[in-house]
C-alpha positions as CSV (number, residue, x, y, z in Angstrom):
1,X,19.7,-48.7,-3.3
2,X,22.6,-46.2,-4.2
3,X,23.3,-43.9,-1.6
4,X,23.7,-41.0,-4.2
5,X,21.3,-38.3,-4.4
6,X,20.2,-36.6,-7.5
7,X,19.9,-32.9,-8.4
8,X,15.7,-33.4,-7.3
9,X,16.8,-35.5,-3.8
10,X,19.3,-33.1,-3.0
11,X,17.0,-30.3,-2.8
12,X,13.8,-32.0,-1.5
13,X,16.1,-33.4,1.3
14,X,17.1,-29.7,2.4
15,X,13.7,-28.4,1.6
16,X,12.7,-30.9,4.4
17,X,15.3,-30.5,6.4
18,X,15.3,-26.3,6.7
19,X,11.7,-26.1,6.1
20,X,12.1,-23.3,3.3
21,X,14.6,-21.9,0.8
22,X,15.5,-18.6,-0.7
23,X,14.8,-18.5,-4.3
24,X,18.3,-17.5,-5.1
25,X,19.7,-20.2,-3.7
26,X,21.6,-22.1,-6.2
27,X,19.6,-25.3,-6.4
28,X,16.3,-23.3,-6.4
29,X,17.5,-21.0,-9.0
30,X,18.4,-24.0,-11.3
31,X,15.0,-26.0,-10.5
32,X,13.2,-22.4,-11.7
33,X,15.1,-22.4,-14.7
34,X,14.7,-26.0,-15.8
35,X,11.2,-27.5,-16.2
36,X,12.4,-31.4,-16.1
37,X,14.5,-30.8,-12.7
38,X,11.4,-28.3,-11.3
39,X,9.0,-31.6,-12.6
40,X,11.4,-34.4,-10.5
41,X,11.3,-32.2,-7.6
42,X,7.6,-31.9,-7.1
43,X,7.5,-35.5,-8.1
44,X,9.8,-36.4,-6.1
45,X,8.0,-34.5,-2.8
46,X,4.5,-36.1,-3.8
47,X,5.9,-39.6,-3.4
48,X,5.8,-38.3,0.4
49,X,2.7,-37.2,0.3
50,X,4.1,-33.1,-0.1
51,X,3.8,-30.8,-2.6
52,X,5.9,-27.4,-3.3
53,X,4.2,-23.9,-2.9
54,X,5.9,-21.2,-4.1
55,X,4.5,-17.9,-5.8
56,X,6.3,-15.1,-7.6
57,X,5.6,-12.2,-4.9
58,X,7.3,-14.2,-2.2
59,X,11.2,-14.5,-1.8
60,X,10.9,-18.0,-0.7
61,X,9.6,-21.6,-1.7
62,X,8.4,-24.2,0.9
63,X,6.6,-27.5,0.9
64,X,3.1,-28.4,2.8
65,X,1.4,-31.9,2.9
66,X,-1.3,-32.6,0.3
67,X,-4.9,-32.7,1.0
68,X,-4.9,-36.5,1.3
69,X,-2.2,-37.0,3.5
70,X,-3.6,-34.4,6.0
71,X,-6.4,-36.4,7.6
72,X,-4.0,-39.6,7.8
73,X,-1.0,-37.7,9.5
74,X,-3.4,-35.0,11.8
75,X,-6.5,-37.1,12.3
76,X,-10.0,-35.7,12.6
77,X,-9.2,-33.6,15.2
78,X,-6.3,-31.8,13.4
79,X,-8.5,-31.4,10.2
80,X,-11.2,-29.6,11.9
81,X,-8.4,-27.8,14.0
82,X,-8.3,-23.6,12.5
83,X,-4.7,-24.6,12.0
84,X,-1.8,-27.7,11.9
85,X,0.3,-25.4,13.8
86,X,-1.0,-25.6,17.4
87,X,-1.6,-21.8,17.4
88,X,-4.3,-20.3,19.5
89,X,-7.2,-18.0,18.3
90,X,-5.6,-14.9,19.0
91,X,-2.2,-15.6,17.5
92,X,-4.4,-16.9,14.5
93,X,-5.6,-13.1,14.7
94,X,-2.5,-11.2,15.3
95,X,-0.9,-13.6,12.3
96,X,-4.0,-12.0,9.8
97,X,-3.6,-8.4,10.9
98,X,0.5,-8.7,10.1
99,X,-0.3,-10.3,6.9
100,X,-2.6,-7.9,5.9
101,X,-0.6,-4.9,7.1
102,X,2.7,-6.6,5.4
103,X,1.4,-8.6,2.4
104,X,-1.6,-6.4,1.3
105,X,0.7,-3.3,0.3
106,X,4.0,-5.8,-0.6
107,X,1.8,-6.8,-3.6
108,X,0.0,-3.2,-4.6
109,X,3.8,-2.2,-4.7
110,X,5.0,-4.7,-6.9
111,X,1.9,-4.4,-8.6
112,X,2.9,-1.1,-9.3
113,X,6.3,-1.7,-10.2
114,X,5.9,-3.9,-12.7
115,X,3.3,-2.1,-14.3
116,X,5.8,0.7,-14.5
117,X,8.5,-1.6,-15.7
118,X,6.2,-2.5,-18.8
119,X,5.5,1.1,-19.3
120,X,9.6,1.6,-19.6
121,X,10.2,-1.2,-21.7
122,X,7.6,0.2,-24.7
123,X,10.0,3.0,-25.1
124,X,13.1,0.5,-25.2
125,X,14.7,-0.3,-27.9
126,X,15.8,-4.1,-27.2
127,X,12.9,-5.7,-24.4
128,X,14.4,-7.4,-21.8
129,X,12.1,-9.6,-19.6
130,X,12.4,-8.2,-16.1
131,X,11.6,-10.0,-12.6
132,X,9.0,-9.2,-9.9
133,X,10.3,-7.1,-7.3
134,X,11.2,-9.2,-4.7
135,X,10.0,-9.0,-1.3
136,X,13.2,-7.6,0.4
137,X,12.3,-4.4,-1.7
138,X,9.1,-3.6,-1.6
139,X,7.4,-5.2,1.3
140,X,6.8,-2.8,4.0
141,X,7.6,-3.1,8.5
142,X,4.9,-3.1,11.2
143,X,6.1,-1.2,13.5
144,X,5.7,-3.0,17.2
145,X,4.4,0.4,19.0
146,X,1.7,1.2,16.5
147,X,0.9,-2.7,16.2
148,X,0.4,-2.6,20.1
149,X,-1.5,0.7,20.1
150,X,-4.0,0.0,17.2
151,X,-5.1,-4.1,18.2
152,X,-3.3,-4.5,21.6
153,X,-6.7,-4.5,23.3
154,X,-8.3,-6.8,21.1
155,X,-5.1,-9.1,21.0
156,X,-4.4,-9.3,24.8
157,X,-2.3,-6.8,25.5
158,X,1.0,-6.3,25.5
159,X,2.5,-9.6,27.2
160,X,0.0,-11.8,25.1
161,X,1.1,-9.8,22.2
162,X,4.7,-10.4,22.6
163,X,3.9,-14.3,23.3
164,X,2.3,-14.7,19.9
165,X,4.6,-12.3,18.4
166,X,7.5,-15.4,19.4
167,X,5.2,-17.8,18.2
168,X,4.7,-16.5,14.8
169,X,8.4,-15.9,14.6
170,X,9.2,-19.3,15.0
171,X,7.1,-20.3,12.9
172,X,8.8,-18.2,10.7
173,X,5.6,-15.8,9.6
174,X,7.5,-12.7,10.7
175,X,11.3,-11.6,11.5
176,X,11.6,-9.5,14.3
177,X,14.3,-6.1,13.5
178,X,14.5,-4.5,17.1
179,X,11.0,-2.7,17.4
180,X,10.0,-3.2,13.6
181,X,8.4,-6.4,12.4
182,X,9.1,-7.6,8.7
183,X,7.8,-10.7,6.4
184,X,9.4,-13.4,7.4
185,X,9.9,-16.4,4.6
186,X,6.4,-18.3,5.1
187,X,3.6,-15.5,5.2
188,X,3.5,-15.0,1.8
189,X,3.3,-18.8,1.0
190,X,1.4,-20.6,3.5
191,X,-2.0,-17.8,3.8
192,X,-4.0,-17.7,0.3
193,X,-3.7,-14.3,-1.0
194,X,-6.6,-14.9,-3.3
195,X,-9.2,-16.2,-0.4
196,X,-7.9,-13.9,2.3
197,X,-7.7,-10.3,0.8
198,X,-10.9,-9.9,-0.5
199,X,-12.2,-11.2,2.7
200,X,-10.1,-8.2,4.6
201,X,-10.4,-5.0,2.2
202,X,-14.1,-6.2,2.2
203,X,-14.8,-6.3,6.3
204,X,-14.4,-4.1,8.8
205,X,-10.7,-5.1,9.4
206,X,-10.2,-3.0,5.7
207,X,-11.4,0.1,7.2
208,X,-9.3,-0.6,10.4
209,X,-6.3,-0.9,8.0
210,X,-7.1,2.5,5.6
211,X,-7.1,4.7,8.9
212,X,-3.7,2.9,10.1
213,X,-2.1,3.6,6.5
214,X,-3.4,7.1,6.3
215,X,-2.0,7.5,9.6
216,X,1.2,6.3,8.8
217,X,1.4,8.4,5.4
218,X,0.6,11.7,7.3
219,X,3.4,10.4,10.0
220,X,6.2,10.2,6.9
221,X,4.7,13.4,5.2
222,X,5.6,15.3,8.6
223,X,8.6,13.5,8.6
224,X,9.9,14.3,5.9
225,X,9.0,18.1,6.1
226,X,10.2,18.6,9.4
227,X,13.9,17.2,7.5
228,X,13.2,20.3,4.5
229,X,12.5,22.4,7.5
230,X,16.2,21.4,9.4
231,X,17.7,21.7,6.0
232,X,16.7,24.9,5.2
233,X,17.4,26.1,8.5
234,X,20.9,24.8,8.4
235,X,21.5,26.5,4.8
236,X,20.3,29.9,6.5
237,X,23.0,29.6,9.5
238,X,25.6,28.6,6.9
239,X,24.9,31.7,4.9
């Protein structure tokens, strides 16, 4: 057997090997581009009993076993497990709260954007197919002191919280940027947007999550007019 990877080997191999890949890395970019080499790959991954997920909101592409494989390589207990990872219940929790803080808005903005974007092109001249937003753009931070004041009690406090917050990270669900958390490269690809949301704007956790936003919109509209205020005050001294 040749020892010589193709253009498919190549990037299952590091798929495998780094668990998940920016999309504009340059092996990614060309398997998004090119339907035969996109075709090997997931071929290639199923021979292994793994199949790619990837979605247009996320920044990211990754690979998770098949259905069939999963009771042969967890066993019964890992199938009736709430998840493969080994996480307990109330990192399971904290991990839904982030994803509904971070993902929920990520997508009403892009959403948005794009809708806008088609608005714009109508009025262009020449079209021009434009992208998604990406993540890095759009998708919003948690921050860790309004994250521990609005579910600390009902997450275990702040030393559980900060456990599970390490857990996630590793896992890489989140990225931690001092004392804001951001989307980290799986949490758009490994919960199912379509299952979980309606689920969460639908429950009580929705309402939960309208009084933190409102919150945090009256927090930036004070903000930002306590900086008018300074400006204004600075232009009187200067005249």
């Amino acid at each position: 057997m040749s020892e010589t990877l193709d253009e498919a080997g190549l990037l299952a191999a590091e798929l495998l090997a780094r668990r998940w890949l920016p999309r504009k890395h340059p092996r990614v970019r060309r398997a998004l581009v090119d339907a035969d080499l996109w075709q090997a790959l997931q071929d290639r991954l199923a021979q292994v009993g793994l199949r790619l997920v990837d979605n247009i909101h996320a920044d990211h592409i990754s690979v998770v076993l098949v259905r069939p494989a999963e009771s042969a390589v967890f066993g019964e207990a890992g199938m009736n497990a709430n998840n493969n990872l080994d996480l307990p219940r109330d990192a399971i929790s904290l991990l839904v709260v982030l994803w509904a803080l971070i993902v929920l808005p990520k997508r009403e903005r892009q959403s948005a954007r794009a809708a806008g974007d088609d608005a714009q092109q109508q009025d262009e001249m020449f079209q021009t197919e434009k992208p998604m937003p990406s993540a890095a753009e759009v998708s919003p931070v948690v921050s860790y002191t309004a994250l521990l004041a609005d579910f600390g009690n009902q997450l275990g406090k702040k030393t559980r919280m900060d456990t599970n917050l390490r857990r996630l990270e590793a896992h890489g669900f989140i990225v931690r940027r001092g004392v804001d958390i951001a989307e980290g490269p799986l949490l758009d690809l490994l919960l199912d947007y379509d299952a979980l949301a309606p689920r969460i704007l639908d429950g009580a956790l929705g309402d939960v999550l309208a009084r933190a936003t409102v919150r945090d919109e009256s927090g930036a509209a004070q903000a930002e007019a306590d900086a008018d205020a300074a400006d204004e005050s600075s232009e009187e001294g200067d005249a």
